[in-house]
TIDOBA-95941 format. One record per residue: x, y, z of N, C-alpha, C, O in turn. Coordinates in pm, whole numbers, plus 50000, padded with zeros to 5 digits. Example, Ala and Ser with C-alpha at 12.3 -4.5 7.8 and 13.67 -1.06 7.14 Angstrom:
<nodes>
513194943150780512304955050780513204967050780514244966850846;512854977550708513674989450714512905000350787513415011450804;
</nodes>
This chain:
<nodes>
651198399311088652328391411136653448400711184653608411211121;654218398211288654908404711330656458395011365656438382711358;657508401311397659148390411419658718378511515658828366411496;658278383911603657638376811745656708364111693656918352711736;655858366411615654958356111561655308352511492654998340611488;656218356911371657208347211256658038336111304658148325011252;658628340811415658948336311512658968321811582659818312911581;657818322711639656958314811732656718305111634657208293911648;655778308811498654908298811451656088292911334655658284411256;657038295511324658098287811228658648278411308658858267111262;658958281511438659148268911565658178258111525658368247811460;656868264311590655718255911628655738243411510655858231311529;655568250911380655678243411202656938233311241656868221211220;657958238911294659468230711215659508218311356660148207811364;658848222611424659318209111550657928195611532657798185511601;656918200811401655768188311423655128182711535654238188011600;655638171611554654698161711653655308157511807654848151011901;656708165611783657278170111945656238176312019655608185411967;655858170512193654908175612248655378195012301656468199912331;654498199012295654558215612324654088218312439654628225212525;652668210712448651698212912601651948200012632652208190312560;651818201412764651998183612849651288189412981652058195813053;649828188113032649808188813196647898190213163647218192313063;647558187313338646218192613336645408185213195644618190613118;645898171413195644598165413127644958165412940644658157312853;645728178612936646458179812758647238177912705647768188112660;647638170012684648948170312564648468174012438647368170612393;649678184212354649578188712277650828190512170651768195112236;651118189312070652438185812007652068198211946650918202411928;653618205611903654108219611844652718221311710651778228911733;652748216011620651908211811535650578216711535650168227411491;649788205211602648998208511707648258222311782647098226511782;649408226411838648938237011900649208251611774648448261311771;650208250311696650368262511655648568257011555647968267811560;647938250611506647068249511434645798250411553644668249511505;645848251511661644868254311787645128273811760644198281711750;645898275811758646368291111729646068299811672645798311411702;646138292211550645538301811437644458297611400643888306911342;643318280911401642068284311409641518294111521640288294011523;642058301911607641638309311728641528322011689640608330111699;643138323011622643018334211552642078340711456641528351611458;642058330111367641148336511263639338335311324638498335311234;638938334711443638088333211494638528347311577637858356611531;638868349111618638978366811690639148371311525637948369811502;639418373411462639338381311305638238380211267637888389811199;637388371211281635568370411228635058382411338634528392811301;635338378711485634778388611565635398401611569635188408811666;636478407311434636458418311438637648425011487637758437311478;638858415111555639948417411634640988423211483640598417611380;641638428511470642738435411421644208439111442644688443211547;644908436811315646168440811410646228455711440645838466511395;646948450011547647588464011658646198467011719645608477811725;645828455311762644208462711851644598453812020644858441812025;644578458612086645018451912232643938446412298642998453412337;643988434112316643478421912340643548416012492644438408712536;642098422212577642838414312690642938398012686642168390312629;644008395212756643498378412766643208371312924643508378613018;642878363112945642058355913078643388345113120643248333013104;644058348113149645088339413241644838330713344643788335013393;645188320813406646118316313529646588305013507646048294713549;647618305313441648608288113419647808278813387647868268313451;646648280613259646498266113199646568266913061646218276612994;647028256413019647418257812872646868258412760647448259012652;645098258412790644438269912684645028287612668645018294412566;645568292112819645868300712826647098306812705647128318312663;648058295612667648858294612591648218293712429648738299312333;647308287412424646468287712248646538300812233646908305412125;646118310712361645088323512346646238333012310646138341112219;647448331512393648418341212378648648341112240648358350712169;649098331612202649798329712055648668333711910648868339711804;647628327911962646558333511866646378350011842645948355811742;646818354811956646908370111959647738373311884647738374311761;648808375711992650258374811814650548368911698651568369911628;649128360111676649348354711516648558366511455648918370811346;647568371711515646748383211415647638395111417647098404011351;648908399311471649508407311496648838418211577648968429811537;648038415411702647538424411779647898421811879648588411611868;647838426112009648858429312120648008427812233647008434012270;648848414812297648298408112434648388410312554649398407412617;647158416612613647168419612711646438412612851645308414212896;647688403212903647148394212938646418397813124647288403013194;645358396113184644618399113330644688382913361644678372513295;644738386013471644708370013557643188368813558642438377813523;642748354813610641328352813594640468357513754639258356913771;641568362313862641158364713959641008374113985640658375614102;641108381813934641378400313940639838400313932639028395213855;639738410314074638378413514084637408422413941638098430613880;636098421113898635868427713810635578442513789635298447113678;635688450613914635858461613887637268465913884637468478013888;638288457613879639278460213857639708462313695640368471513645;639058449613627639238441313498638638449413455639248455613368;637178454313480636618466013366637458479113390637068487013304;638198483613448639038499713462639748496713334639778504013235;640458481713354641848478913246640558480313145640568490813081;639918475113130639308472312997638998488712930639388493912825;638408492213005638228505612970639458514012933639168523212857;640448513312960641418524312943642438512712852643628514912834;642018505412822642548499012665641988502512575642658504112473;640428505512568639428508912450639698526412421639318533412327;640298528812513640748543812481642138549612483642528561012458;642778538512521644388545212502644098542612309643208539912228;645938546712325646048547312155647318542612198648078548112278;647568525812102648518515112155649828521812030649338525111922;651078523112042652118524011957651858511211854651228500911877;652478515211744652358506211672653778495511647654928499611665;653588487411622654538478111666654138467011800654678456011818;653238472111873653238467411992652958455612009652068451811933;653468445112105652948430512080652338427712219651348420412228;652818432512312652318430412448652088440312566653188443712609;651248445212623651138452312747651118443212891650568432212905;651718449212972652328439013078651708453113176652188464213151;650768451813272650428461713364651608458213471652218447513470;651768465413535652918466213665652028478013746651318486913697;652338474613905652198485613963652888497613986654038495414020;652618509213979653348521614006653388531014145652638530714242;654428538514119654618547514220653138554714310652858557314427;652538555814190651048563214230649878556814231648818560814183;650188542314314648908535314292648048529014157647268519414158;648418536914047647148532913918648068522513848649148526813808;647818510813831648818501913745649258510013640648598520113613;650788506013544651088511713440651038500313343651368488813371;650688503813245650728498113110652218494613064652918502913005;652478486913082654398486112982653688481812862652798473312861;654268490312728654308484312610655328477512568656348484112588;655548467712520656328459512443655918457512337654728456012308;657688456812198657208461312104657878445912056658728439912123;657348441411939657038428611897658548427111849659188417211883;659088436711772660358434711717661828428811846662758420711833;661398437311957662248436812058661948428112110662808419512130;660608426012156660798413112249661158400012130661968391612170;660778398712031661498382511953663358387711963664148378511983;663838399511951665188399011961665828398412121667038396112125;665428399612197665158399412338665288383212363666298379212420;664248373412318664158358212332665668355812270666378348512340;666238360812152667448352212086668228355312209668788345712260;668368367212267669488374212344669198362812475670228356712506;668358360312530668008347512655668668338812664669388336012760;668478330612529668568320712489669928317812483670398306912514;670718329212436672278325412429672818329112603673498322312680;672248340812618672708341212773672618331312894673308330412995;671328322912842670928312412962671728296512922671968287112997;672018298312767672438282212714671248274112712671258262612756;670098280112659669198274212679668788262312624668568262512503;668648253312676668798240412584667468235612471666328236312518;667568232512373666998225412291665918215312298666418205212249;664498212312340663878204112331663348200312481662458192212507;664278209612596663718203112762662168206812780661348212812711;662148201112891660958195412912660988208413084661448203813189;660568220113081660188231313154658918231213238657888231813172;658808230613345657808230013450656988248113464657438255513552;656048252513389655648264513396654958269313547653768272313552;655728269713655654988273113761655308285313791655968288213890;654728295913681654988310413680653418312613643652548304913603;653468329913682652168336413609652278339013471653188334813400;651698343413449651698346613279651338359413311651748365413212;650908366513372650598379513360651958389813333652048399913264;653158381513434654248391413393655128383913338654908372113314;656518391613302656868391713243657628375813227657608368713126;658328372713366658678360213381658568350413288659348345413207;656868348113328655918335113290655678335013151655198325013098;656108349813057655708351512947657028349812868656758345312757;658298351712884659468345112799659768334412850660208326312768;659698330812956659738312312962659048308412830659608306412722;657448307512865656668299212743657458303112607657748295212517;657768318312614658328316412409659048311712392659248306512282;659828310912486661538307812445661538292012476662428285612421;660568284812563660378268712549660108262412415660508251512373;659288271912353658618268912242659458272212124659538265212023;660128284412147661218288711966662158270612011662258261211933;662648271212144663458258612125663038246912117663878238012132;661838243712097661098229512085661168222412177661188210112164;661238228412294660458223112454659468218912462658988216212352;658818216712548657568211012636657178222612733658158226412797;656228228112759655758233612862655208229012977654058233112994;655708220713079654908211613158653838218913257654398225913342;652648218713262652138228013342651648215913472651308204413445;651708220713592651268214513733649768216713712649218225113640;649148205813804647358210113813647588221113881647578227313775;647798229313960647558242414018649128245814057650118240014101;648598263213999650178270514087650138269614237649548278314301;650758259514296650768257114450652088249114484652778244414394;652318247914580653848242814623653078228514594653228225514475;652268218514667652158207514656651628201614510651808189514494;650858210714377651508201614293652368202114202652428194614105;653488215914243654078216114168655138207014208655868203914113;655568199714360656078193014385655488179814369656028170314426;654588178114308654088162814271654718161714093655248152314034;654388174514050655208171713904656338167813907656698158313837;657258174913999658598177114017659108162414054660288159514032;658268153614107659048141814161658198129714067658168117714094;657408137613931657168126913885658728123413774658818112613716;659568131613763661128125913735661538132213608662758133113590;660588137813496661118142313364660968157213329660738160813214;661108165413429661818177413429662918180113438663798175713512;662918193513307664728189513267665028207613345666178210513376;663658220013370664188227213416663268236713510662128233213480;663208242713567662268246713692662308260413721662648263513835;661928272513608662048283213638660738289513760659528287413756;661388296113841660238302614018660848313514033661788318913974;660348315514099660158328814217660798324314334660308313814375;661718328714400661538322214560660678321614630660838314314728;659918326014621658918321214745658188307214719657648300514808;658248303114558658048290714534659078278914561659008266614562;659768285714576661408275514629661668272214763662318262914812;660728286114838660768279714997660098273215053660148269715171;659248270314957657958261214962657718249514972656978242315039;659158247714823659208238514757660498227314887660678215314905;661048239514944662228231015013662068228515151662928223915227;660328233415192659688227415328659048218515269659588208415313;658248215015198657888202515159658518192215255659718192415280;657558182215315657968167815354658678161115268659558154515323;658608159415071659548156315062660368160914932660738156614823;660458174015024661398176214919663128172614929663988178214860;663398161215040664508155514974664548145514861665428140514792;663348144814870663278134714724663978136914621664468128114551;664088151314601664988154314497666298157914506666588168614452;667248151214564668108153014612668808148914490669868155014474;668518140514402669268134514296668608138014159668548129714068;668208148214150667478155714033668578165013943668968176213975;668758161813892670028168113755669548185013724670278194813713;668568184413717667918194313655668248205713685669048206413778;667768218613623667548233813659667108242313731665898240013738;667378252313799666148259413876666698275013838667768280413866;665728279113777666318292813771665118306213812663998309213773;666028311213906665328322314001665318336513964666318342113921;664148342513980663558354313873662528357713954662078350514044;662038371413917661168378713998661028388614107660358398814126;662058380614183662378389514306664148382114316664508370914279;665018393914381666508389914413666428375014474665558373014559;667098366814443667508350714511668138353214659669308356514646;667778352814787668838355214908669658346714891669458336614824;671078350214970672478341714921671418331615048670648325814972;671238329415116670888316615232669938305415185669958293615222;668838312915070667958306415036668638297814893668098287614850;669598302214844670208294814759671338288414814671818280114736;671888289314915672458277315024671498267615033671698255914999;670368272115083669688255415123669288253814979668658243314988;669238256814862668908249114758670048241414696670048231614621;671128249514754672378235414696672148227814769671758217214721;672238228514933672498220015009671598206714978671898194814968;670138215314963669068201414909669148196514787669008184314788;669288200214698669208199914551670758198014482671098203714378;671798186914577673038193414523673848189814349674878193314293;672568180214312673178183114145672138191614061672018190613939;671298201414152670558212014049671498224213997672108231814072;671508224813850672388237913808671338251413886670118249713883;671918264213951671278266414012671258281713957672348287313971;670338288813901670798305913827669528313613863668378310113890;670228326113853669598339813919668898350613833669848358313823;667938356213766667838364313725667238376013789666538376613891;667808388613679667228397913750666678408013605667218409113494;665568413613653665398423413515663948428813550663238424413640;663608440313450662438445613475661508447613385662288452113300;660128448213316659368446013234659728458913167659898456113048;659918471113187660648483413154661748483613064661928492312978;662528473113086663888469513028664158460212946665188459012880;662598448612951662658441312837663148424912900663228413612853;663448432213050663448414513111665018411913130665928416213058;665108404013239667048396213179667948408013138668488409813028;668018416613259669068420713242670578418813325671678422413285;670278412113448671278405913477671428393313512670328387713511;672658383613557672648368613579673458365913600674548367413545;672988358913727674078345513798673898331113781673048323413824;675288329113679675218317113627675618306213659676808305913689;674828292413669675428285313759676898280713788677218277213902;677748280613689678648276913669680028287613835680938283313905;679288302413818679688306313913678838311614043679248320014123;677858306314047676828305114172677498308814276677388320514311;678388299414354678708304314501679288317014494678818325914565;680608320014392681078331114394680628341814374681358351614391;678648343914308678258354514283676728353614339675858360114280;676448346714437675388339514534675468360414615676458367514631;673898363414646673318373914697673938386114607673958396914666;674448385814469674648397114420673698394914308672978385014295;673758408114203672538403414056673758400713947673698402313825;674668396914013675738389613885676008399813751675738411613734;676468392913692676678401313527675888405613454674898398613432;675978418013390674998420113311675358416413165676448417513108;674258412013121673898405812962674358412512878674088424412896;675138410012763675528415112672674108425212591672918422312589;674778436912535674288451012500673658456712646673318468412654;673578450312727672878462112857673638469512940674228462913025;673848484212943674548492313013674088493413123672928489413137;674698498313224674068500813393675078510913457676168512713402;674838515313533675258523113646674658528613704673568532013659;675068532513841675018535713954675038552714007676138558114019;673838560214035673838570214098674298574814201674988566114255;674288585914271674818591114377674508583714498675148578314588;672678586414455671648582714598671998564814579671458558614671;672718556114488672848544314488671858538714395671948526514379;670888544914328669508542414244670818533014085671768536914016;669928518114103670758513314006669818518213815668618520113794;670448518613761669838527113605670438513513500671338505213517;669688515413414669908503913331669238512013170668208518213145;669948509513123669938513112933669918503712878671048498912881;669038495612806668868485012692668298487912585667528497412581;668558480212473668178485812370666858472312344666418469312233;666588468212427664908459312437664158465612517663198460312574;664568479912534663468487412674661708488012590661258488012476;661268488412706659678492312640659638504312535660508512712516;658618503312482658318515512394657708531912500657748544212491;657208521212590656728537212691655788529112741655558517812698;654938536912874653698535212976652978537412890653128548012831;651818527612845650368534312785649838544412824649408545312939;649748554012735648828565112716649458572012840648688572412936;650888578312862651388581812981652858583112967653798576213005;652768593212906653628604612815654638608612894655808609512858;653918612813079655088622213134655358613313230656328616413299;654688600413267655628588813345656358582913263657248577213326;656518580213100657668574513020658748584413044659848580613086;658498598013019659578602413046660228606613164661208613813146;659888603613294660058606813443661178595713419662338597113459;660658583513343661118567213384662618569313325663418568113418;663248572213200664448576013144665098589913160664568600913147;666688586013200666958604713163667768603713014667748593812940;668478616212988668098620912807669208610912768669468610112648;670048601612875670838592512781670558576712760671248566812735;669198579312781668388565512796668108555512902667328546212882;668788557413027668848552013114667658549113223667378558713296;667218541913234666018535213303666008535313452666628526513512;665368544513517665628546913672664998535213766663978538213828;665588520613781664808511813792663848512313964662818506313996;664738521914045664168527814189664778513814269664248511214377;665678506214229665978498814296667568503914361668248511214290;668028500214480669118505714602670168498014553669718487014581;671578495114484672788485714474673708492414578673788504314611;674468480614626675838486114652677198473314574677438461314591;677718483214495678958475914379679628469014470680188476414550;679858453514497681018446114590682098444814498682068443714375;683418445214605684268446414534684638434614428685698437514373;684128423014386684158421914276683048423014122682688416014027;682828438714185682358443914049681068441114037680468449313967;680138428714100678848432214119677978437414181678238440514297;676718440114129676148447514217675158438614309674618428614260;675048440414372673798440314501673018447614560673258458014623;671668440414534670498446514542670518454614713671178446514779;670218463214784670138467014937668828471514959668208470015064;668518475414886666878482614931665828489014816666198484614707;664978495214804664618504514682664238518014693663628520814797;664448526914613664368540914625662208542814601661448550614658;661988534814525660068533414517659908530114671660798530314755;658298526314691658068525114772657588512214735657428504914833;657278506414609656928496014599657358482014697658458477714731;655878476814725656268462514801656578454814699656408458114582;657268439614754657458430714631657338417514749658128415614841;656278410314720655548402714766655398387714644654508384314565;656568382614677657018371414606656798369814441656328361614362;657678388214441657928392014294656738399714243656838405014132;655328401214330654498403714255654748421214359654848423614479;654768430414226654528447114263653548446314322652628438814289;653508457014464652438462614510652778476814552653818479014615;651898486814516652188500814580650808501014675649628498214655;651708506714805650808510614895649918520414868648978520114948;649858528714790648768538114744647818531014732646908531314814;647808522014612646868515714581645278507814695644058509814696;646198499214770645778489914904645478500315026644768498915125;646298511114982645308527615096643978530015033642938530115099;644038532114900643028536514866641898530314841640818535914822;642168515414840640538503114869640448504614994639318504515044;641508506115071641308507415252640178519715273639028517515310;640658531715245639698542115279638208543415181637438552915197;637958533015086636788531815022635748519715139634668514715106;636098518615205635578509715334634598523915383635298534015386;633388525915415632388530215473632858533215666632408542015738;633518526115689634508523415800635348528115872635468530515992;636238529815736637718535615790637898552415720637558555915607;638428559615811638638570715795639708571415714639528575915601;641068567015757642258565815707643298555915722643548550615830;644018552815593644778539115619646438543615548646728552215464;647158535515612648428535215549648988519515547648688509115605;649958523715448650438508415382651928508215374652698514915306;652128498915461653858495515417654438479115417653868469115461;655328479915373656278467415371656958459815444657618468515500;657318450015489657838444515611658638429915510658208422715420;659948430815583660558418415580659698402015616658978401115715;659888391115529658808380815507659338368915513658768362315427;660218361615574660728352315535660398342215401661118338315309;658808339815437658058334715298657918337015203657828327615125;657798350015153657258359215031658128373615004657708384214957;659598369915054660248381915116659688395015130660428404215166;658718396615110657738411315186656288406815220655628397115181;656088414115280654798411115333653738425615322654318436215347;652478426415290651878437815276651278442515454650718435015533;651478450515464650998453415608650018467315644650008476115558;649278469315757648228480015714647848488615840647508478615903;647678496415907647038504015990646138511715956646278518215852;644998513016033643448520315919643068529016100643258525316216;642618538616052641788547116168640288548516152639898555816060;639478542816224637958541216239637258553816195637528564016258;636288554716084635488566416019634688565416234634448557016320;634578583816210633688583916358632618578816371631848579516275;632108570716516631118565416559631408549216496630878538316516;632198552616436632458533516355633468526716453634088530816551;633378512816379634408505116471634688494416316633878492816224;635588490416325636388481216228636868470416277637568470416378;636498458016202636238445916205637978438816071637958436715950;639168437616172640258433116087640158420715965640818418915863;639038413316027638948401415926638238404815799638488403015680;637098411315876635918413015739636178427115667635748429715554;637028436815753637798444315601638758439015531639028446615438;639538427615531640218415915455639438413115337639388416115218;638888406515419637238395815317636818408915250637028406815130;636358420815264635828432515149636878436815077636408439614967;638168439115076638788437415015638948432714928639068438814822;639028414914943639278405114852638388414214701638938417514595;637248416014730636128419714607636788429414528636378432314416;637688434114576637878446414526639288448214475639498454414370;640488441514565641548442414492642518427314490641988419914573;643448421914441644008406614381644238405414521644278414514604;644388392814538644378391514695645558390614789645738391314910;646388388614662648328390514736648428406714759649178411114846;647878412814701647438425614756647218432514880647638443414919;646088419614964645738424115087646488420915234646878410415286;646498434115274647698430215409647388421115497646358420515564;648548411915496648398401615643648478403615795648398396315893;648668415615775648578423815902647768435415886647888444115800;646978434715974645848448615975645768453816120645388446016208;646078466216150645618468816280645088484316299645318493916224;644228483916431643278495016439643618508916530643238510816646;644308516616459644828522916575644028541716614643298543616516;643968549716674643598561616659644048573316591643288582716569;645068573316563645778578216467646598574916348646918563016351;647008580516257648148575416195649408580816205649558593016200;650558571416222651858575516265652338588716149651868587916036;653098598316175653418608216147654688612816130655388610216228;655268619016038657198621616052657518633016107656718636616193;658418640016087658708648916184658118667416090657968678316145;657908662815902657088670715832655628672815900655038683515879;654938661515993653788663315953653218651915906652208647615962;653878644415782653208636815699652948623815705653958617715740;651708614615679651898603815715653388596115704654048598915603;653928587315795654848580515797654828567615766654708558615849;654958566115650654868548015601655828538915679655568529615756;656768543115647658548537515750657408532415876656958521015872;657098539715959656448534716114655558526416120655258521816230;654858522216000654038513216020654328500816046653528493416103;655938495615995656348482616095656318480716210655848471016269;657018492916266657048495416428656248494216512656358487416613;654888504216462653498504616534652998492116549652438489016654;653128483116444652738470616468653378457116588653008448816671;654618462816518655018455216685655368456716792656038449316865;654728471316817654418482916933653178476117026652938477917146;652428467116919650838463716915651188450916912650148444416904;652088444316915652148430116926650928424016817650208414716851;650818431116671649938422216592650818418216465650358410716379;
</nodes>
């Protein structure tokens, strides 16, 4: 047992026959499910599971997915949750380099993120911090008591994973949609008893092309935005449509423990396209090069098994180099401008172009590929690609897509692919990522 699971399952016990799961065919009351939990649990303990042994789990937003989490952290072993789409030579690498890292102890969750160098990183999270982390939410957000929460998040990160606890320490409902998709999460949404609607934007722009999404024009409720920065325009048209939704911003990083900053509705317009205030105990400031740094005392424990990227990630006064660009407006917040990584962020979900180079040049095909980022209206980035033909070959844009898919998650693969004879170059010499927007619409693709 760990704070996190003392936690959870003293909720689950003290709220009874209040529903917990609601969607996809289940209802399930607090009760209920925490006793779905721990018969689960003690069923991974017959097969041998242990605490502090890391556990992958099989994700994508259905609310068995939720038994599985919690059953993990009831044995006090540490959940490591893979989506169910992740190709399987992907899923066996993770698997493999879980059976051989050596997990900190304490640990309750590993959250993979992509990195600078292509190879996902392991974030550890440590069980003590993240349950003190949920109290710290909870007072920062006003989180209410007993609502009824629409889960149209992943669970893989971090997002999708303190929503569900913190629905549950407060004796919420988890409402889950038949599928993460704009149309049914907008069929939940207008069935009328959602009290709050945590997304991503790119689920919000989705949600506010919808045919009808004026329907909800008279919806009381919540929407609170996380994952990727909120644009001040895209939260214009959500007042404009939505004008009695309380409307809030988060910002934070799985590194840092989540929620470290927020725009609250109460002052929305006045702090609309900045990352608002930061949360009580979290320090921040601002570097030379503009690199915003953040110190919390809910930071991860470190990168699995990755000693000299934990310490690349902090300097010696604790401060967390998040690689993201601010510029301080003059009233005192910051705003996001660009990032010092190269990381894409493709409707919140990390992508490093290393990575999507390096399934590119495993193509029989292609000689050489580069990967960059492009402004998205939809998904505010977009993955984009230029590949140079292995000799005597010729390359086929669709069906290196489609081989792809096999090989890496599919928000992964660039929506733009084009075939050119070279790859663009800087004035070092070195491939030029920056040019790969250009070239493309050099190429009208």
């Amino acid at each position: 047992m760990t704070a996190l699971s003392d936690d959870l399952f003293h909720a689950l016990h003290s709220q009874g026959d209040r529903p917990a799961l609601d969607g996809q065919g289940v209802v399930l009351s607090h009760r209920a499910l925490a006793a779905a939990a721990e018969t689960r649990a003690m069923a991974l303990r017959a097969d041998g599971v242990g605490e502090g042994a890391a556990v992958p789990v099989s994700v994508d937003n259905r609310p068995a997915d939720v038994v599985e989490l919690l059953a993990v952290w009831r044995l006090g072993a540490v959940v490591v949750p893979i989506h169910r789409a992740t190709p399987d030579a992907v899923r066996l690498a993770l698997v493999d380099r879980l059976t051989r890292a050596l997990v900190p102890e304490g640990a309750s969750t590993i959250v993979f993120t992509s990195g600078s160098t292509g190879e996902p990183k392991g974030v550890v999270l440590l069980a003590e911090r993240q349950a003190a982390k949920l109290r710290a939410i909870r007072g920062e957000t006003r989180w209410c008591d007993g609502a009824r929460t629409l889960l149209a998040l992943q669970l893989t990160f971090s997002f999708g994973q303190w929503v569900t606890a913190l629905t549950l320490l407060s004796g919420g409902t988890l409402v889950f949609p038949d599928r993460l998709a704009v149309a049914p999460v907008m069929q939940r949404l207008l069935a009328g008893d959602i009290d709050r609607a945590p997304a991503v934007p790119t689920l919000l722009r989705g949600l506010l092309d919808h045919p009808e999404a004026a329907a909800l024009g008279d919806w009381p409720g919540a929407v609170m935005a996380g994952g990727e920065v909120l644009p001040a325009a895209l939260g214009a048209r959500i007042r404009k449509a939505w004008p009695k939704v309380a409307l809030s911003d988060i910002y934070g990083l799985s590194e840092t423990g989540t929620c470290d900053f927020y725009v609250d509705p109460d002052v929305y317009d006045a702090a609309a396209g900045s990352l608002g205030r930061a949360g009580a105990g979290i320090d921040w400031t601002v570097l030379d090069s503009g690199e915003l740094c953040i110190r919390s005392p809910w930071r991860m424990a470190e990168y699995l098994d990755a000693p000299e990227a934990t310490a690349a990630a902090f300097d010696d006064e604790g401060y967390f180099h998040t690689g993201d660009l601010v510029a301080v407006r003059s009233d005192g917040r910051p705003a996001l401008i660009g990032r010092a990584k190269e990381l894409i962020n493709r409707g919140g979900l990390k992508i490093a172009p290393l990575e999507v180079e390096a399934a590119l040049a495993a193509h029989p095909d292609v000689a050489g590929a580069l990967v960059g980022g492009v402004p998205d209206q939809e998904t505010g980035e977009a993955v984009v690609a230029v590949v140079v033909p292995a000799p005597g070959r010729t390359v086929d844009p669709e069906r290196l897509r489609a081989w792809l898919g096999e090989r890496i998650e599919r928000y992964k693969i660039p929506s733009r692919l084009a075939v050119v004879d070279a790859l663009p170059v800087g004035r070092t010499g070195k491939a030029d990522r920056g040019a790969v927007a250009a070239l493309l619409e050099a190429l009208r693709i």
